[in-house]
N, CA, C and O atoms as a GROMACS GRO file, in nm:
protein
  596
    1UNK      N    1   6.272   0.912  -2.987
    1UNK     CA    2   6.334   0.858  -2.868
    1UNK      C    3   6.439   0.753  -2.905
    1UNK      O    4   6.534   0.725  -2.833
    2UNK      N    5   6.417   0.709  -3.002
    2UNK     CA    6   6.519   0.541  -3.066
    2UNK      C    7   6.598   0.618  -3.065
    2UNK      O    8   6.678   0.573  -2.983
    3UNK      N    9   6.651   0.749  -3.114
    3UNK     CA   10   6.783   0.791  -3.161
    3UNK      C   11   6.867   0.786  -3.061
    3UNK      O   12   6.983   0.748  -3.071
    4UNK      N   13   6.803   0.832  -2.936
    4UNK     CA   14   6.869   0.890  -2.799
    4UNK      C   15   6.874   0.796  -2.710
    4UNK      O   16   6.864   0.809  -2.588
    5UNK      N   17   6.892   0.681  -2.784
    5UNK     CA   18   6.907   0.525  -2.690
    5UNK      C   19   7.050   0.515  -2.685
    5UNK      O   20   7.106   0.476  -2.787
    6UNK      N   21   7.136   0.550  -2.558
    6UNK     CA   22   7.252   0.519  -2.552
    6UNK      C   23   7.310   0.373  -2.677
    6UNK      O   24   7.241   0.272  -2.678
    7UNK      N   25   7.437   0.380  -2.774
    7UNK     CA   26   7.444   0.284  -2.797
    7UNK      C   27   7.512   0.146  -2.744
    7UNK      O   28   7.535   0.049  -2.818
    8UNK      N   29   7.540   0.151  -2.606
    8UNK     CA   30   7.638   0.086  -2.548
    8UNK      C   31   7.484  -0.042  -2.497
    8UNK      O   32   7.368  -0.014  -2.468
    9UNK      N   33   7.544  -0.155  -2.505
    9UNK     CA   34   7.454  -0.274  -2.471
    9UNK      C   35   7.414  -0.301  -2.360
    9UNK      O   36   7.516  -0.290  -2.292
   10UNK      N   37   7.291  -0.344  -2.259
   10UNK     CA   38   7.307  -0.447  -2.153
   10UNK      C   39   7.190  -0.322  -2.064
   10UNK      O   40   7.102  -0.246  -2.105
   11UNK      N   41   7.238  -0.348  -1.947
   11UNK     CA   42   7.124  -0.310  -1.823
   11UNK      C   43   7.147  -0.154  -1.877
   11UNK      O   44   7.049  -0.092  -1.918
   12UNK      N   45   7.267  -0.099  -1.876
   12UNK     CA   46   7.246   0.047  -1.883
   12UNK      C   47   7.195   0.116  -1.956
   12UNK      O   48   7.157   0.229  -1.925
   13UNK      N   49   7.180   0.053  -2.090
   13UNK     CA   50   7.106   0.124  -2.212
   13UNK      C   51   6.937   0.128  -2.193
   13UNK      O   52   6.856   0.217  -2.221
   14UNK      N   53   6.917  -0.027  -2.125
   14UNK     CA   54   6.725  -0.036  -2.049
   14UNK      C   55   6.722   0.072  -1.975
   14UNK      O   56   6.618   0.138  -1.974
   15UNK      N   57   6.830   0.112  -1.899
   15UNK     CA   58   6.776   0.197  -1.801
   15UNK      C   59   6.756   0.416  -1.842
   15UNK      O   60   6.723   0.526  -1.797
   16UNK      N   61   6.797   0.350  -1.936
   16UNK     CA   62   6.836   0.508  -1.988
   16UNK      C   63   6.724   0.575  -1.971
   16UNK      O   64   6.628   0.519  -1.919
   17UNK      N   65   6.719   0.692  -2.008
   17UNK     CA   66   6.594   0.773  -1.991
   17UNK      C   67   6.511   0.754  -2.154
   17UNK      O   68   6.388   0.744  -2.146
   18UNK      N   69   6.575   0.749  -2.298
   18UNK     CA   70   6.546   0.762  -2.384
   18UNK      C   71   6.508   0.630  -2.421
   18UNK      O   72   6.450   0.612  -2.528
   19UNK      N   73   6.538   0.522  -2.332
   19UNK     CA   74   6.461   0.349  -2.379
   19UNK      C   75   6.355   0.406  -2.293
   19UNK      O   76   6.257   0.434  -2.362
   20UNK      N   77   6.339   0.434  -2.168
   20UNK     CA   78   6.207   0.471  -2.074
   20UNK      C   79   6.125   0.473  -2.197
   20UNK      O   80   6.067   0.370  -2.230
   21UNK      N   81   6.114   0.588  -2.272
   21UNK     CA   82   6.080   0.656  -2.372
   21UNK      C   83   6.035   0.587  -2.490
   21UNK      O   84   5.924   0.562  -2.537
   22UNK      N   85   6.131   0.569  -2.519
   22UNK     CA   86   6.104   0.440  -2.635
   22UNK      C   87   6.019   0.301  -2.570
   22UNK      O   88   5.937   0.239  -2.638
   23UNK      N   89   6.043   0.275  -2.469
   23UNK     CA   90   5.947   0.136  -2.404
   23UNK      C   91   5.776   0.152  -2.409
   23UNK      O   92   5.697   0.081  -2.472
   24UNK      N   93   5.749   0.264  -2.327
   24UNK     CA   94   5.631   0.295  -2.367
   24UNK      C   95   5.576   0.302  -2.524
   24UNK      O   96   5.479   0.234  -2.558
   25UNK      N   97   5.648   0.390  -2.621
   25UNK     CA   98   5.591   0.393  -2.747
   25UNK      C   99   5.568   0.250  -2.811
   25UNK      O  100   5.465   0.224  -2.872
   26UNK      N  101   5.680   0.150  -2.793
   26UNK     CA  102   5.671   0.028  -2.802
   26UNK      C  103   5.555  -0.024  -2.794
   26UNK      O  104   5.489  -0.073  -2.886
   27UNK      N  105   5.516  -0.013  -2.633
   27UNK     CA  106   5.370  -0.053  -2.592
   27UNK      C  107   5.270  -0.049  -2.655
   27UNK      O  108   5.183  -0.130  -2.687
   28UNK      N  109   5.291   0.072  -2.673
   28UNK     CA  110   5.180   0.114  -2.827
   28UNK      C  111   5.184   0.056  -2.908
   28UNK      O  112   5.065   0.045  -2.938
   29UNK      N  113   5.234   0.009  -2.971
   29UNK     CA  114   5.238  -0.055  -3.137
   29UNK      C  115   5.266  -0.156  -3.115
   29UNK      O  116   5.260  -0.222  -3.219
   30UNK      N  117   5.304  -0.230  -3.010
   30UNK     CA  118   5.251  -0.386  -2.968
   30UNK      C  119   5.072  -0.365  -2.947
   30UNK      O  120   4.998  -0.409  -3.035
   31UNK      N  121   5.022  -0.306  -2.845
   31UNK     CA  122   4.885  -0.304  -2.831
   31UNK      C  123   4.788  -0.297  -2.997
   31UNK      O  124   4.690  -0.360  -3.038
   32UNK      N  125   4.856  -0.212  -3.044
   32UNK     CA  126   4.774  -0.172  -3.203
   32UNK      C  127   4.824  -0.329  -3.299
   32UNK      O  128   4.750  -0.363  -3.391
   33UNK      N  129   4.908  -0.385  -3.278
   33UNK     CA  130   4.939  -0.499  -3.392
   33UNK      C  131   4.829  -0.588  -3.338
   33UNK      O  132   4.740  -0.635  -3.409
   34UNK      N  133   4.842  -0.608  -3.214
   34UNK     CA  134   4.720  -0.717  -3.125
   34UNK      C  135   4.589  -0.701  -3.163
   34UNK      O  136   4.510  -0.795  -3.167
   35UNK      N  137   4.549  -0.538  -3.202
   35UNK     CA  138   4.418  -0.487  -3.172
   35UNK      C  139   4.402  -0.479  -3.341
   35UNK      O  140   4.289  -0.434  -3.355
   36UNK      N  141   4.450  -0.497  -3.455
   36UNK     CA  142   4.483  -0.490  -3.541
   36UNK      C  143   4.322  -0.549  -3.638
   36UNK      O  144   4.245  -0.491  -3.716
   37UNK      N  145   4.327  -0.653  -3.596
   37UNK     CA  146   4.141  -0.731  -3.668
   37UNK      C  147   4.027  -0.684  -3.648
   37UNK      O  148   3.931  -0.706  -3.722
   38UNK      N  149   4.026  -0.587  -3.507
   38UNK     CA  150   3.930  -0.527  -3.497
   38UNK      C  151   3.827  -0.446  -3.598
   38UNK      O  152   3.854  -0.435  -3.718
   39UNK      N  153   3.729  -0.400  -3.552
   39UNK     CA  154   3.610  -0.350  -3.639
   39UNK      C  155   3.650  -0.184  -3.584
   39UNK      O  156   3.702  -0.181  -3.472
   40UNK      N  157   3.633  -0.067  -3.643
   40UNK     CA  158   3.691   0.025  -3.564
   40UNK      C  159   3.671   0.106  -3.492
   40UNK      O  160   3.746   0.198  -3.463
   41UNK      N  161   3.504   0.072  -3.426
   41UNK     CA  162   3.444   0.120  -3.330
   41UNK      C  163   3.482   0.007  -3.203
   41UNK      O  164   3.467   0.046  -3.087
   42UNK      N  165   3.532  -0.140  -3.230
   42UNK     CA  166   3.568  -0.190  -3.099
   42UNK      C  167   3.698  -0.119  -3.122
   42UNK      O  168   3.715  -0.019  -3.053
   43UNK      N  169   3.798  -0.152  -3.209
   43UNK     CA  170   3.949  -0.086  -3.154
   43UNK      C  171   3.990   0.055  -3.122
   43UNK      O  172   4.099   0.091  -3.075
   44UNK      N  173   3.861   0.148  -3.161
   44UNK     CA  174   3.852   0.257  -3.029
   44UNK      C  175   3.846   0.239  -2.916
   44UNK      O  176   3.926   0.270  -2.827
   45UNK      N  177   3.731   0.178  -2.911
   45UNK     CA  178   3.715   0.107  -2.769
   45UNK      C  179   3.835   0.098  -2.654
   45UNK      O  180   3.868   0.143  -2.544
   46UNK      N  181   3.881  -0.004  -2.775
   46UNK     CA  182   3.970  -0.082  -2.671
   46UNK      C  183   4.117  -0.018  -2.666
   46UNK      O  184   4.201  -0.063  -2.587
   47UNK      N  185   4.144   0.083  -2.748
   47UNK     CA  186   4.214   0.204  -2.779
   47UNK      C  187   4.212   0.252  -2.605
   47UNK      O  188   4.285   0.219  -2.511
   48UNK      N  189   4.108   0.331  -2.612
   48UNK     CA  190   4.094   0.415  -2.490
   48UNK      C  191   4.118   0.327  -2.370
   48UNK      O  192   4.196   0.374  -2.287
   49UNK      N  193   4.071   0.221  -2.348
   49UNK     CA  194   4.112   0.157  -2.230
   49UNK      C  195   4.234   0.056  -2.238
   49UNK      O  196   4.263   0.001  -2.132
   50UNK      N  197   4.273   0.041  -2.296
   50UNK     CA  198   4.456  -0.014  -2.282
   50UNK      C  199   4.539   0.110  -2.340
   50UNK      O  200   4.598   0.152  -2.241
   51UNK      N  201   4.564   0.166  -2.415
   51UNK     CA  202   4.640   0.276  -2.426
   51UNK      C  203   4.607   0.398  -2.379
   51UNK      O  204   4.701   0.476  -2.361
   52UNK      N  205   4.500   0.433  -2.355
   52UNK     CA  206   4.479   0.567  -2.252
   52UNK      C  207   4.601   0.594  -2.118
   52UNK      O  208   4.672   0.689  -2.084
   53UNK      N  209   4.578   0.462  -2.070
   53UNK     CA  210   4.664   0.504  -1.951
   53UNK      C  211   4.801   0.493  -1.998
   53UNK      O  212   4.878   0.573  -1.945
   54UNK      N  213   4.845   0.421  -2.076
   54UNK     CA  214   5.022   0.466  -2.134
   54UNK      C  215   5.058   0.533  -2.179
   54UNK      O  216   5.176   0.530  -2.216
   55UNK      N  217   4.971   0.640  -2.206
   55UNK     CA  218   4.980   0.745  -2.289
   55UNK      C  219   4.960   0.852  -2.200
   55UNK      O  220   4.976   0.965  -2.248
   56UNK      N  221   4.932   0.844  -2.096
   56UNK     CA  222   4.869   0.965  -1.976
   56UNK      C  223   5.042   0.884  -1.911
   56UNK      O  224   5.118   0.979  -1.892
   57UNK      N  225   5.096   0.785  -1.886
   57UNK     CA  226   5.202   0.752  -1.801
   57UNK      C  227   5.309   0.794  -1.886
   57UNK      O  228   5.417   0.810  -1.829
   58UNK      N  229   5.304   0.811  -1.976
   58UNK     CA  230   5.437   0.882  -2.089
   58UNK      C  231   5.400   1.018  -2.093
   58UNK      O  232   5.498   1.088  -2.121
   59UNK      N  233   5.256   1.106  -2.069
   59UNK     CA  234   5.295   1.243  -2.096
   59UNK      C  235   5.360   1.232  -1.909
   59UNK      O  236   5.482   1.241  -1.899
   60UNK      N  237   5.292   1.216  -1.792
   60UNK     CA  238   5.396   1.225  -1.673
   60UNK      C  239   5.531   1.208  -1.716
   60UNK      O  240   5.614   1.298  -1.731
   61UNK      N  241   5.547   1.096  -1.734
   61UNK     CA  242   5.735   1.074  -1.746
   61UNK      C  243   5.789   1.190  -1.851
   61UNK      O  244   5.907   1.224  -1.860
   62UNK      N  245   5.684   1.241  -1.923
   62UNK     CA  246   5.764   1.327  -2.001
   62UNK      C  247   5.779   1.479  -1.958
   62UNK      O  248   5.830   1.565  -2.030
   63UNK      N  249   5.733   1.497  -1.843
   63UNK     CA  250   5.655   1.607  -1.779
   63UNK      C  251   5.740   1.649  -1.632
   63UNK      O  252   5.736   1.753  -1.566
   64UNK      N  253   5.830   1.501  -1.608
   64UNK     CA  254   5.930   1.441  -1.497
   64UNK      C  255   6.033   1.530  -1.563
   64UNK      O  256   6.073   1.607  -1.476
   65UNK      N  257   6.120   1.566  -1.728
   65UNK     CA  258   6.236   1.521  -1.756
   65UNK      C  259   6.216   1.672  -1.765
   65UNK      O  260   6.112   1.735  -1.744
   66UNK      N  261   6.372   1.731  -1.810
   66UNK     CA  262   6.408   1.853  -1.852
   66UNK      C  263   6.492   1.845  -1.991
   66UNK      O  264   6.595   1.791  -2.032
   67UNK      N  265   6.397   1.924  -2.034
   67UNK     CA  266   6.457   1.887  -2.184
   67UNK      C  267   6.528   2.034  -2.258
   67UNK      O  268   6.495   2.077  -2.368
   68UNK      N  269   6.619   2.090  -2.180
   68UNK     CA  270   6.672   2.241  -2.225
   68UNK      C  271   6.822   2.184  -2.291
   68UNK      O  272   6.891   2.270  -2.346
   69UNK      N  273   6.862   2.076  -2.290
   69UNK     CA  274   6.992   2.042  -2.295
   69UNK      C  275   7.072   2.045  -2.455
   69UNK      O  276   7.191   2.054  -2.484
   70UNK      N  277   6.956   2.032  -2.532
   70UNK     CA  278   6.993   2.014  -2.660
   70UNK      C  279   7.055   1.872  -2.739
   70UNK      O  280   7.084   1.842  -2.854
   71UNK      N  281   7.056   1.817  -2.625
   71UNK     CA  282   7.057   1.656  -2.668
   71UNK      C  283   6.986   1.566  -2.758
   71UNK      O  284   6.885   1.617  -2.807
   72UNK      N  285   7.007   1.460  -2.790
   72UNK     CA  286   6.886   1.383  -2.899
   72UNK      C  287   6.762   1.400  -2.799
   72UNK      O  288   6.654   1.448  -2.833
   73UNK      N  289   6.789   1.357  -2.689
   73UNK     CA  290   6.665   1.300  -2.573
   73UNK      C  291   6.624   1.433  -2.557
   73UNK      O  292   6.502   1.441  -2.549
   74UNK      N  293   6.682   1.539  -2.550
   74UNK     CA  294   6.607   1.667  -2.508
   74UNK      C  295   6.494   1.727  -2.671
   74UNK      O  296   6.373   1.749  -2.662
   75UNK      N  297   6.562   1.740  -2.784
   75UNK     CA  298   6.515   1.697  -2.901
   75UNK      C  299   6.398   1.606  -2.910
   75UNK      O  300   6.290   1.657  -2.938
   76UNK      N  301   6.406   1.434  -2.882
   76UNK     CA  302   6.328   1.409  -2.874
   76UNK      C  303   6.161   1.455  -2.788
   76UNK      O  304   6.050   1.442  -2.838
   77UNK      N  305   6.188   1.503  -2.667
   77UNK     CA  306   6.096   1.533  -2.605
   77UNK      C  307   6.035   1.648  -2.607
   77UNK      O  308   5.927   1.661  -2.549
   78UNK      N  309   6.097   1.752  -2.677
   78UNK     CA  310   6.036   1.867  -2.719
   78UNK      C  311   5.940   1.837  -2.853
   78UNK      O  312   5.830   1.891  -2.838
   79UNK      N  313   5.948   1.792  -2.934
   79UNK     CA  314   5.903   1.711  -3.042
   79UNK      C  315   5.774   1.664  -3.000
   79UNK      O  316   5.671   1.708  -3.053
   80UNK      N  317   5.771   1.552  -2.882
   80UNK     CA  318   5.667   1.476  -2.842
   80UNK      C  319   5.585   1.599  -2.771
   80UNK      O  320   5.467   1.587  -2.804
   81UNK      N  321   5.597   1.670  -2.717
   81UNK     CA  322   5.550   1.771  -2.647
   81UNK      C  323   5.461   1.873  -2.706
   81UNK      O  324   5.346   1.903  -2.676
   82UNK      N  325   5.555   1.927  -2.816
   82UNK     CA  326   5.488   2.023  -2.944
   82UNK      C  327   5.374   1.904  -3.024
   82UNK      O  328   5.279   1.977  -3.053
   83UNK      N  329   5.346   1.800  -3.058
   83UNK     CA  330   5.287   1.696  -3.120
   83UNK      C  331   5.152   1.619  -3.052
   83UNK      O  332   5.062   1.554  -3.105
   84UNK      N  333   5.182   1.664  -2.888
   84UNK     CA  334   5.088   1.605  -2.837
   84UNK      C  335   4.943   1.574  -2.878
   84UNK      O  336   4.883   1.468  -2.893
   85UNK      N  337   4.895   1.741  -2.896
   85UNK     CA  338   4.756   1.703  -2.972
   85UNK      C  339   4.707   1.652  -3.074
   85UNK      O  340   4.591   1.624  -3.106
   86UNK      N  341   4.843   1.635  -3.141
   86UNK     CA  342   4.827   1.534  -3.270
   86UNK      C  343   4.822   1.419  -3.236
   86UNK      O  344   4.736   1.342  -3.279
   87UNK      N  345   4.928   1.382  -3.140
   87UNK     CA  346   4.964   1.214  -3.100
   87UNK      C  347   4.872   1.128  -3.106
   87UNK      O  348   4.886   1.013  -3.146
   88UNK      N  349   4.752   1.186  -3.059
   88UNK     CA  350   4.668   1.127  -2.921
   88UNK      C  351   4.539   1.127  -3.056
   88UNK      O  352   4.475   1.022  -3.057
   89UNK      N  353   4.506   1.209  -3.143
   89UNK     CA  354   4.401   1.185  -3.223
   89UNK      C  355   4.315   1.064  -3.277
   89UNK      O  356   4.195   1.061  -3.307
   90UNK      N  357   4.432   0.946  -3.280
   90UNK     CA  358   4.399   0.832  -3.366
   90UNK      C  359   4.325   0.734  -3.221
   90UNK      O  360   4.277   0.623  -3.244
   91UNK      N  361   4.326   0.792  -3.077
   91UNK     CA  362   4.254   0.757  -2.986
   91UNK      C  363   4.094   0.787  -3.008
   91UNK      O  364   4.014   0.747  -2.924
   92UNK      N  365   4.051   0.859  -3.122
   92UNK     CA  366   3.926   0.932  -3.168
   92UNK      C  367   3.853   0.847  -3.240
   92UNK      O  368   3.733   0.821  -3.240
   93UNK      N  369   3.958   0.801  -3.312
   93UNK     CA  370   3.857   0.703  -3.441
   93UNK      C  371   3.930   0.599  -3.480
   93UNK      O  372   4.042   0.605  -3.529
   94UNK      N  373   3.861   0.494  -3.458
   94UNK     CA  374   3.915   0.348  -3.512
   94UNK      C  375   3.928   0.314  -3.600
   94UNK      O  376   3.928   0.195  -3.630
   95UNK      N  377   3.949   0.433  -3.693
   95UNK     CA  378   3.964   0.439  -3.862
   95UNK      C  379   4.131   0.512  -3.871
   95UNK      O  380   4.212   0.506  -3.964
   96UNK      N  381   4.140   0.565  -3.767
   96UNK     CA  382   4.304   0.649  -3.774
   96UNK      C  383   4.379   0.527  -3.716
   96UNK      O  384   4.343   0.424  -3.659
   97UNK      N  385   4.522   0.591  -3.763
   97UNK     CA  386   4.609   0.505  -3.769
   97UNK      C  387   4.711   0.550  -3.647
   97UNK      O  388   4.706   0.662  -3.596
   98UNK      N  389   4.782   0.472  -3.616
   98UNK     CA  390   4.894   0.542  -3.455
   98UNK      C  391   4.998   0.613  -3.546
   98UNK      O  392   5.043   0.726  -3.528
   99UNK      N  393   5.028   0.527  -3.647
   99UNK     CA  394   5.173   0.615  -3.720
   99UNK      C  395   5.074   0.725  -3.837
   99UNK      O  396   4.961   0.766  -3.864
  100UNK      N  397   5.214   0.730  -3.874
  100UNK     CA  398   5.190   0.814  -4.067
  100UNK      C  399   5.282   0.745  -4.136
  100UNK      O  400   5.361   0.804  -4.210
  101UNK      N  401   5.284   0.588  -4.116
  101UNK     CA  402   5.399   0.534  -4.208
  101UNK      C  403   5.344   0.490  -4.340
  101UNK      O  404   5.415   0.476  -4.439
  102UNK      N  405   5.178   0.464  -4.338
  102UNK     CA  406   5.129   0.454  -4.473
  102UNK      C  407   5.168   0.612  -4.560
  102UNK      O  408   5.203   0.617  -4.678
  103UNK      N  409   5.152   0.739  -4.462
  103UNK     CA  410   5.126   0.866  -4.545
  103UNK      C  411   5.268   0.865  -4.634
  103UNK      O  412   5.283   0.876  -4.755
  104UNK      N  413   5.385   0.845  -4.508
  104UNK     CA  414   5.537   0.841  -4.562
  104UNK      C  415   5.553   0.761  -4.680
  104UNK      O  416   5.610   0.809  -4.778
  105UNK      N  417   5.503   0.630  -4.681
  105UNK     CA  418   5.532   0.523  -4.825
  105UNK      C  419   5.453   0.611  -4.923
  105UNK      O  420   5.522   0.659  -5.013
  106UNK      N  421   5.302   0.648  -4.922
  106UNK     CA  422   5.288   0.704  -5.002
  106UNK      C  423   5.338   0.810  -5.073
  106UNK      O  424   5.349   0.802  -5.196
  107UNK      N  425   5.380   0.938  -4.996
  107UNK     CA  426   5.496   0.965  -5.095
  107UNK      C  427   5.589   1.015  -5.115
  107UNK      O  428   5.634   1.121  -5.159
  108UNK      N  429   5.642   0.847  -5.046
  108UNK     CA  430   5.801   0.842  -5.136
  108UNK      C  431   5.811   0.855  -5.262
  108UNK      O  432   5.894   0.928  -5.318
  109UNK      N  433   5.704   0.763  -5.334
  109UNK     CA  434   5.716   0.793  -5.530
  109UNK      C  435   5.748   0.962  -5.544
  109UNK      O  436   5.816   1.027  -5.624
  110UNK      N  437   5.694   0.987  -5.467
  110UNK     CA  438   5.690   1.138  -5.513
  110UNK      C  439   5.824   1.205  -5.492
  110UNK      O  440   5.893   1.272  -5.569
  111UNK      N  441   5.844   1.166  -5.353
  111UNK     CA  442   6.014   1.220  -5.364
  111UNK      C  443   6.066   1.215  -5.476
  111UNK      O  444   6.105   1.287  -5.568
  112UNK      N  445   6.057   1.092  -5.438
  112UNK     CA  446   6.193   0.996  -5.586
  112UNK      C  447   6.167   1.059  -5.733
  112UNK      O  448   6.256   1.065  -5.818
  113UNK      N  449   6.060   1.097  -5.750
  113UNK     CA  450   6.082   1.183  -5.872
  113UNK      C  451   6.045   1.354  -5.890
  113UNK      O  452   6.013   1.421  -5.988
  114UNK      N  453   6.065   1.386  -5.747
  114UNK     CA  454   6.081   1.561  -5.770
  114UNK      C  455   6.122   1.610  -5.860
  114UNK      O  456   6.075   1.697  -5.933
  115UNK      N  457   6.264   1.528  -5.861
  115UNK     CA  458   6.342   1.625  -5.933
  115UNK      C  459   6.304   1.625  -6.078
  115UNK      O  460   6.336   1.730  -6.135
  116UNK      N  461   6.237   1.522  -6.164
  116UNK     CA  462   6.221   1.557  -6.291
  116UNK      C  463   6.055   1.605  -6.301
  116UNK      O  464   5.973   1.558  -6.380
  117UNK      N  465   6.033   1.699  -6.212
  117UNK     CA  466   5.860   1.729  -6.206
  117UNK      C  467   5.970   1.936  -6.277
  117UNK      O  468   5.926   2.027  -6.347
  118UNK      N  469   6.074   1.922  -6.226
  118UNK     CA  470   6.113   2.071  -6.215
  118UNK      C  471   6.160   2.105  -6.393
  118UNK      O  472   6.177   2.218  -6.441
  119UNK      N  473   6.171   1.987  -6.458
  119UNK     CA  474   6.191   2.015  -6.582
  119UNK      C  475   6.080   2.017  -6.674
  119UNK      O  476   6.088   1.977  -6.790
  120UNK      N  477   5.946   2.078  -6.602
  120UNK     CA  478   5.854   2.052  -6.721
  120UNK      C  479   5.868   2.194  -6.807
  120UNK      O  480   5.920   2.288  -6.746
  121UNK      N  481   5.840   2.208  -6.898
  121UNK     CA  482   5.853   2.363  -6.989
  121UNK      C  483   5.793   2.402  -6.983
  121UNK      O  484   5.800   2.482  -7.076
  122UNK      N  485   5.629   2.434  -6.886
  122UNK     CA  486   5.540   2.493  -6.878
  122UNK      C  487   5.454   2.526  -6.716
  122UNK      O  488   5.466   2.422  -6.653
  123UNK      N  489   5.407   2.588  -6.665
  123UNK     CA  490   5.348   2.532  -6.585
  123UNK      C  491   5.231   2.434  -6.589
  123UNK      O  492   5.214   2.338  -6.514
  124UNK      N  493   5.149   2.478  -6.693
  124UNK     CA  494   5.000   2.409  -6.719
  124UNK      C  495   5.069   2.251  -6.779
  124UNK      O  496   4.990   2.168  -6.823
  125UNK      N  497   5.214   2.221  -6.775
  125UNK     CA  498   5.269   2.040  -6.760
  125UNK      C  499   5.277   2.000  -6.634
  125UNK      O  500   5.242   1.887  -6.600
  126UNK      N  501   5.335   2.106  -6.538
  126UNK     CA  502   5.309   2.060  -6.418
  126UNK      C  503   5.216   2.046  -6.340
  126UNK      O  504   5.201   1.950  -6.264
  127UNK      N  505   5.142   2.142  -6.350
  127UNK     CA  506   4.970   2.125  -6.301
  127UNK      C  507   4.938   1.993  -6.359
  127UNK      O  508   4.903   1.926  -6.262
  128UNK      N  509   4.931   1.917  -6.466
  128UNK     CA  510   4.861   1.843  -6.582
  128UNK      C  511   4.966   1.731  -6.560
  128UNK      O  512   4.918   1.623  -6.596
  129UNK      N  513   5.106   1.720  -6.509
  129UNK     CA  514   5.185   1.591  -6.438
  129UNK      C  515   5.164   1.554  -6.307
  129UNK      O  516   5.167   1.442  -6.257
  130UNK      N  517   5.133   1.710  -6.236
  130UNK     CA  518   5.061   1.637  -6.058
  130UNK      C  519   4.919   1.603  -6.113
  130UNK      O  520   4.953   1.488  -6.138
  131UNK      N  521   4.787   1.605  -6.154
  131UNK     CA  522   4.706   1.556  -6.135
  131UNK      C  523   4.680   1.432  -6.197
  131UNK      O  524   4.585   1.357  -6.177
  132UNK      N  525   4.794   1.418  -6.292
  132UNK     CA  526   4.778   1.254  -6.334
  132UNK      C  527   4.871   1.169  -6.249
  132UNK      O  528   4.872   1.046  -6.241
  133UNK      N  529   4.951   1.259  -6.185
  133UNK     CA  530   4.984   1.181  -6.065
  133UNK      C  531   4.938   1.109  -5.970
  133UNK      O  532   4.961   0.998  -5.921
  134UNK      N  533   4.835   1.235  -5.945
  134UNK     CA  534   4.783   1.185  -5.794
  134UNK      C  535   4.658   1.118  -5.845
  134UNK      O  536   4.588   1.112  -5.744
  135UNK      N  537   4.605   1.076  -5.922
  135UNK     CA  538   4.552   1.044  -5.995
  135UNK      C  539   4.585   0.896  -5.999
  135UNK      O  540   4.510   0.807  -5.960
  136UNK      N  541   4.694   0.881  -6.046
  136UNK     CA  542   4.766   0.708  -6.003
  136UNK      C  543   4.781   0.669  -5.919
  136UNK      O  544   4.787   0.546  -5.908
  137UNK      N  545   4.798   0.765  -5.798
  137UNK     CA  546   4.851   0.689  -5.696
  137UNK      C  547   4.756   0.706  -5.600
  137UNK      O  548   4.803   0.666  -5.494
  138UNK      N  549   4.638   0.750  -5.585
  138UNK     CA  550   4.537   0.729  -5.566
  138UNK      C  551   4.441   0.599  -5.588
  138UNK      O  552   4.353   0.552  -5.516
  139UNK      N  553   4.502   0.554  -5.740
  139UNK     CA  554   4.397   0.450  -5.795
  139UNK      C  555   4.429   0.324  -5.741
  139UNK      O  556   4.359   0.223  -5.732
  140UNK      N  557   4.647   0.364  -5.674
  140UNK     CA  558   4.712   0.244  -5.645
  140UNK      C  559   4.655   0.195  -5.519
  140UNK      O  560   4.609   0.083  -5.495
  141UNK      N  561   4.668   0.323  -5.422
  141UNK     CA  562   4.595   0.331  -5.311
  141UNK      C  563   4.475   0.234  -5.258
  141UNK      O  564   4.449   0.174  -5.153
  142UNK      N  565   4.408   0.252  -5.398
  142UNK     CA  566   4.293   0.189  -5.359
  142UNK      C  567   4.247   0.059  -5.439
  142UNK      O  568   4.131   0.024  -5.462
  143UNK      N  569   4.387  -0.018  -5.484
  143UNK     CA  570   4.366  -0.166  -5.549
  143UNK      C  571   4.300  -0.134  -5.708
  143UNK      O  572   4.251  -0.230  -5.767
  144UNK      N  573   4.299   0.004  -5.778
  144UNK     CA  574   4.243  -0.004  -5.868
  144UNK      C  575   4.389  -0.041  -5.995
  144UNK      O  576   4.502  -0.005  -5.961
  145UNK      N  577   4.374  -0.096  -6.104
  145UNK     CA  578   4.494  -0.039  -6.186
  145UNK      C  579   4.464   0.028  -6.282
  145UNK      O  580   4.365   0.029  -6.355
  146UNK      N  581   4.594   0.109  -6.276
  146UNK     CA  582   4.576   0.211  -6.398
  146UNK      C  583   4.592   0.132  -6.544
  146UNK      O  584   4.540   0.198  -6.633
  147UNK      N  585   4.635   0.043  -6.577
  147UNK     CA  586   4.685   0.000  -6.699
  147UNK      C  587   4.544  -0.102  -6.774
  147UNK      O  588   4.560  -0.153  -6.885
  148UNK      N  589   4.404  -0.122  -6.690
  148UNK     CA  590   4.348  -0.143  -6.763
  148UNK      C  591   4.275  -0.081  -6.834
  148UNK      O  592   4.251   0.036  -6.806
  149UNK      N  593   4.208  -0.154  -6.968
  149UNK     CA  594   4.144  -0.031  -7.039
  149UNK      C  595   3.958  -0.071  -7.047
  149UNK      O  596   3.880   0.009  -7.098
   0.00000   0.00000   0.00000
């Protein structure tokens, strides 16, 4: 929805259809930073009853719009639409997260070095470079380090 935020400043850009959009998601991840200390059977809890209903008031508003246009905003909302049953999962368990921005950092390392995974001379190096991979970044994952012995 951020993309399809008119860029022109002031009342008209609030009023757009794609801040609508973006305001609510907002809501969300203000509510989750607040709810953040929780234990994660209360921030289910409290999941379901403060974000339940903004999340039932954003699939309406999203349910209001027509999204055949091919626009960012039409883009965007086909997206949210196809995703729904995913969206809504981390309303399940106070152990899930609202984003996937931990999954994304995690791996980036990996991007960043695709390209020299393609020069190994064997396969049984590449099999034997991903599992000492994931292997590290697993250990990073979890506060262990690899470099002691």
């Amino acid at each position: 929805m951020f993309e399809a935020i008119p860029k022109t400043k002031g009342a008209s850009a609030k009023t757009s259809p794609a801040y609508i959009g973006y305001a609510y998601c907002e809501q969300l991840f203000q509510f989750e930073k607040n709810l953040k200390d929780l234990k994660p059977e209360e921030l289910q809890k409290q999941r379901l009853e403060r974000e339940r209903p903004v999340l039932d008031a954003f699939w309406k508003w999203i349910n209001g719009k027509d999204a055949f246009d091919g626009s960012k905003l039409a883009k965007a909302i086909n997206y949210a639409e196809n995703q729904r049953p995913y969206m809504e999962n981390y309303l399940q368990n106070g152990r899930c997260s609202i984003s996937n921005n931990a999954a994304e950092r995690a791996v980036k390392s990996y991007v960043m070095r695709r390209k020299n995974f393609l020069f190994h001379v064997a396969i049984k190096c590449a099999r034997a470079s991903a599992v000492v991979y994931t292997l590290t970044e697993t250990a990073k994952a979890n506060g262990v380090s690899t470099w002691k012995q």
